[in-house]
C-alpha positions as CSV (number, residue, x, y, z in Angstrom):
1,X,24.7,44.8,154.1
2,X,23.9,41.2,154.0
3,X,21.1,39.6,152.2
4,X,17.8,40.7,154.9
5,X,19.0,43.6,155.9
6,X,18.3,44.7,152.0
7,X,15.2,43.3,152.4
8,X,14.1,45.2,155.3
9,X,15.0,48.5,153.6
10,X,13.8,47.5,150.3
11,X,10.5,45.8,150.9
12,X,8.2,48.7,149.7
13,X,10.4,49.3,146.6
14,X,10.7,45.4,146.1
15,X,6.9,45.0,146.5
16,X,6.3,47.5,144.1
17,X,8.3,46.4,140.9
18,X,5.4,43.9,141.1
19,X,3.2,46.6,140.2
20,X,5.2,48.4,137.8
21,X,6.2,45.3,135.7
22,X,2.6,43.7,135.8
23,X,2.8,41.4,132.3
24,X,6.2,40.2,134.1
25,X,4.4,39.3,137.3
26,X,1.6,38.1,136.2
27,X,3.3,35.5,133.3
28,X,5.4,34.2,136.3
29,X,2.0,33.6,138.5
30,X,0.6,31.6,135.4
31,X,3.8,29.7,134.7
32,X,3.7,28.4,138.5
33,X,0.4,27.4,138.5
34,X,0.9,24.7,136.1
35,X,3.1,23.2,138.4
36,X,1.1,24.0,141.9
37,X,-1.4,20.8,142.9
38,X,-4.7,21.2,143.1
39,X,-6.7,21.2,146.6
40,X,-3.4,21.2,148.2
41,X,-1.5,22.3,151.4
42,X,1.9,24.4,150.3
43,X,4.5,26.6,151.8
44,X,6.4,29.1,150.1
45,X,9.9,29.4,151.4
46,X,10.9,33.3,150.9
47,X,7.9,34.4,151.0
48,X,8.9,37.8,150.8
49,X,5.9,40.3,150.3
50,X,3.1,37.3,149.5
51,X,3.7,38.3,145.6
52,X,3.4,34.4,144.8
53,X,2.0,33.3,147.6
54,X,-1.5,35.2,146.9
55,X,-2.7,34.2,143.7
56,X,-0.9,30.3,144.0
57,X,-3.4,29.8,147.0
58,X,-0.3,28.8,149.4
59,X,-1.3,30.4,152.8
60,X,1.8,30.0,154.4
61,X,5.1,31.2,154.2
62,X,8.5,31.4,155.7
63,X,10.5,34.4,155.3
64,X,13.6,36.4,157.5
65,X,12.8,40.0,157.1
66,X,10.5,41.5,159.2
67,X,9.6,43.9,156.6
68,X,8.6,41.8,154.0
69,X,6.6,39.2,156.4
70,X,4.9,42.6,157.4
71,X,3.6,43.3,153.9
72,X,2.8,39.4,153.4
73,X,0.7,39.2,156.5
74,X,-1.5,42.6,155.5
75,X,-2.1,39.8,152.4
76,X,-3.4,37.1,154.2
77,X,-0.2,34.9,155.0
78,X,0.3,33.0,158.2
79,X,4.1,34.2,157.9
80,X,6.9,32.2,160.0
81,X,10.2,34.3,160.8
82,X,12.5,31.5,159.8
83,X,15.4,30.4,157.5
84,X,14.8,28.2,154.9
85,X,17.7,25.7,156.1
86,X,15.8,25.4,159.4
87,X,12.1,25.1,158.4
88,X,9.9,25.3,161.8
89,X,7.8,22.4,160.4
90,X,7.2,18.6,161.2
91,X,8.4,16.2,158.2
92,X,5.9,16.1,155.7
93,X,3.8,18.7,156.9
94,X,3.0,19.9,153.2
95,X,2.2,18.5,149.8
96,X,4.7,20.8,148.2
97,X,7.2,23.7,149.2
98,X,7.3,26.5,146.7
99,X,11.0,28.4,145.9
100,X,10.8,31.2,144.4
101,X,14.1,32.8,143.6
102,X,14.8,32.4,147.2
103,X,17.7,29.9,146.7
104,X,20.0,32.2,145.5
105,X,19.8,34.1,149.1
106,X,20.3,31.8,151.1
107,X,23.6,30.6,153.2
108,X,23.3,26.7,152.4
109,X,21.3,26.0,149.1
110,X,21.7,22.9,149.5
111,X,20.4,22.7,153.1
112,X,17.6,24.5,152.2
113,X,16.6,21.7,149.7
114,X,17.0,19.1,152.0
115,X,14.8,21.0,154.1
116,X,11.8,21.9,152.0
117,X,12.1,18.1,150.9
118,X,11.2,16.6,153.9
């Protein structure tokens, strides 16, 4: 099973640690924000379920599985079914690009970088 297909089984369960480890959760959220520009335009790259993407105020997102962009849309994010190595975006089409344990899914980290940089 490679790395979506977990994630199209899993997205309920995945979704739902969220809930069930709330102080977890919600330290992360406040630990981005610090870092997320005010009045800004980002992308989160793995958006997965829209867990970040919510409460960080990014309204877009990028993310393979089906399942997941599903449960991220029902949340309010304009989901893209892409890979993070080929973003479906212009150059500079954001302020920032938001990673959130993402990178260690993905076939080229290093492409994906390169992307979200550009």
């Amino acid at each position: 099973m490679n790395g979506i297909e977990i994630f199209e089984k899993y997205a309920q369960e995945y979704d739902e640690w969220f809930d069930m480890n709330r102080f977890t959760y919600e330290s992360e959220v406040q630990a981005l924000k610090k870092f997320i520009p005010k009045n800004s335009k980002g992308l989160e790259v793995g958006v997965g379920t829209g867990r970040f993407a919510v409460p960080l105020g990014i309204k877009i997102g990028v993310e393979p599985a089906k399942a997941m962009a599903n449960i991220a849309r029902k949340r309010g994010i304009e989901v893209y079914n892409a890979k993070a190595e080929k973003l479906p975006f212009n150059d500079s089409s954001f302020d920032f690009v938001l990673i959130v344990v993402t990178i260690c899914f993905v076939q080229d980290p290093i492409e994906t970088l390169r992307e979200a940089k550009r």
